[in-house]
C-alpha positions as CSV (number, residue, x, y, z in Angstrom):
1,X,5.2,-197.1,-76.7
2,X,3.8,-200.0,-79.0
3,X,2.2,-199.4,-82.0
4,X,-1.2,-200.9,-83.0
5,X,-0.4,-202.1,-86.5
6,X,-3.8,-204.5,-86.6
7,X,-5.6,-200.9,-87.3
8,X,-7.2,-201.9,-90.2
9,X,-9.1,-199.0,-91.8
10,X,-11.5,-200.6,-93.8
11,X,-13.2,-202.4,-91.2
12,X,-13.7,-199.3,-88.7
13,X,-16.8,-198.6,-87.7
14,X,-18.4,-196.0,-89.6
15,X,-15.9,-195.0,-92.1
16,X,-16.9,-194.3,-95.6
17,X,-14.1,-195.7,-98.0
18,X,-16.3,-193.6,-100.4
19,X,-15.0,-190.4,-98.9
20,X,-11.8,-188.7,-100.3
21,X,-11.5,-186.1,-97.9
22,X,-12.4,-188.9,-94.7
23,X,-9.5,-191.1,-96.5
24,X,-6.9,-188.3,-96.9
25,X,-7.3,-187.4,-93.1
26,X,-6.9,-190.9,-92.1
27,X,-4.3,-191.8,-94.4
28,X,-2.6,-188.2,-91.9
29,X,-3.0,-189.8,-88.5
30,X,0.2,-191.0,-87.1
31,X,1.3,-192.2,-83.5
32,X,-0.2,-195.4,-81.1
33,X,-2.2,-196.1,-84.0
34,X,-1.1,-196.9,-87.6
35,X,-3.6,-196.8,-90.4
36,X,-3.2,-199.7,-93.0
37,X,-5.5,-200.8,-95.4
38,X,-8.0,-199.5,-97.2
39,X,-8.5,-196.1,-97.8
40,X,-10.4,-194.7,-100.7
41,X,-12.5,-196.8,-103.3
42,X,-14.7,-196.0,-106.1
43,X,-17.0,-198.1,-108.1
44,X,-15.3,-196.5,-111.5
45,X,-15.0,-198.4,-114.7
46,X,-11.2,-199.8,-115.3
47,X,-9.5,-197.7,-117.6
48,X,-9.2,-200.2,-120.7
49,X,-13.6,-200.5,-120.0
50,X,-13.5,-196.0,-120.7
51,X,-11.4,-196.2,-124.3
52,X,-13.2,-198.0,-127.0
53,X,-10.4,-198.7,-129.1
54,X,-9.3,-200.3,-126.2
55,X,-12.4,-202.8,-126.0
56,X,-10.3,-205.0,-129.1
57,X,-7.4,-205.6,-127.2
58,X,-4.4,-204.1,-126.3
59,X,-3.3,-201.3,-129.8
60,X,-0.4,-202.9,-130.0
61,X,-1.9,-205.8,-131.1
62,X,-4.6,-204.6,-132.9
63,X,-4.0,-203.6,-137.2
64,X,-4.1,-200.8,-138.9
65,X,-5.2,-200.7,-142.1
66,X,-3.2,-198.6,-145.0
67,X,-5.7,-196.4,-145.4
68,X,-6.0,-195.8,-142.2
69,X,-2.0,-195.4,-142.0
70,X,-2.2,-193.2,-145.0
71,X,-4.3,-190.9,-142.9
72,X,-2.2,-190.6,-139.8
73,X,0.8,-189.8,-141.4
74,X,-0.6,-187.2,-143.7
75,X,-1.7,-185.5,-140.1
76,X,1.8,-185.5,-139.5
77,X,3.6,-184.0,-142.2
């Protein structure tokens, strides 16, 4: 029995890659006909775009400054 493996899911007709549920039923089907592709997408902000502090740069490479440290590790004791 071969196995269709140019069964892209992105470029079916009619599918939604906007619907969760449609993507986790797909992403289910097994047999003549292999799913590959895409899926699921969103149009969500990336992760670093959602934290402010993260709008500088990475933390690591951002500094702190001592009062700021002072703070922090008064919270801590």
């Amino acid at each position: 029995m071969p196995v269709d493996i140019n069964f892209l899911v992105g470029g079916e007709a009619g599918y939604e890659a906007g619907d969760k549920m449609a993507a986790l039923s797909k992403s289910q089907e097994w047999g003549d006909r292999i799913p590959i592709g895409l899926f699921y997408q969103t149009d969500s902000p990336a992760y670093e775009e959602q934290i402010p502090a993260l709008m500088h740069g990475p933390l690591v490479k951002q500094s702190i400054h001592p009062q700021q440290l002072e703070r922090l590790l008064a919270e801590l004791q």
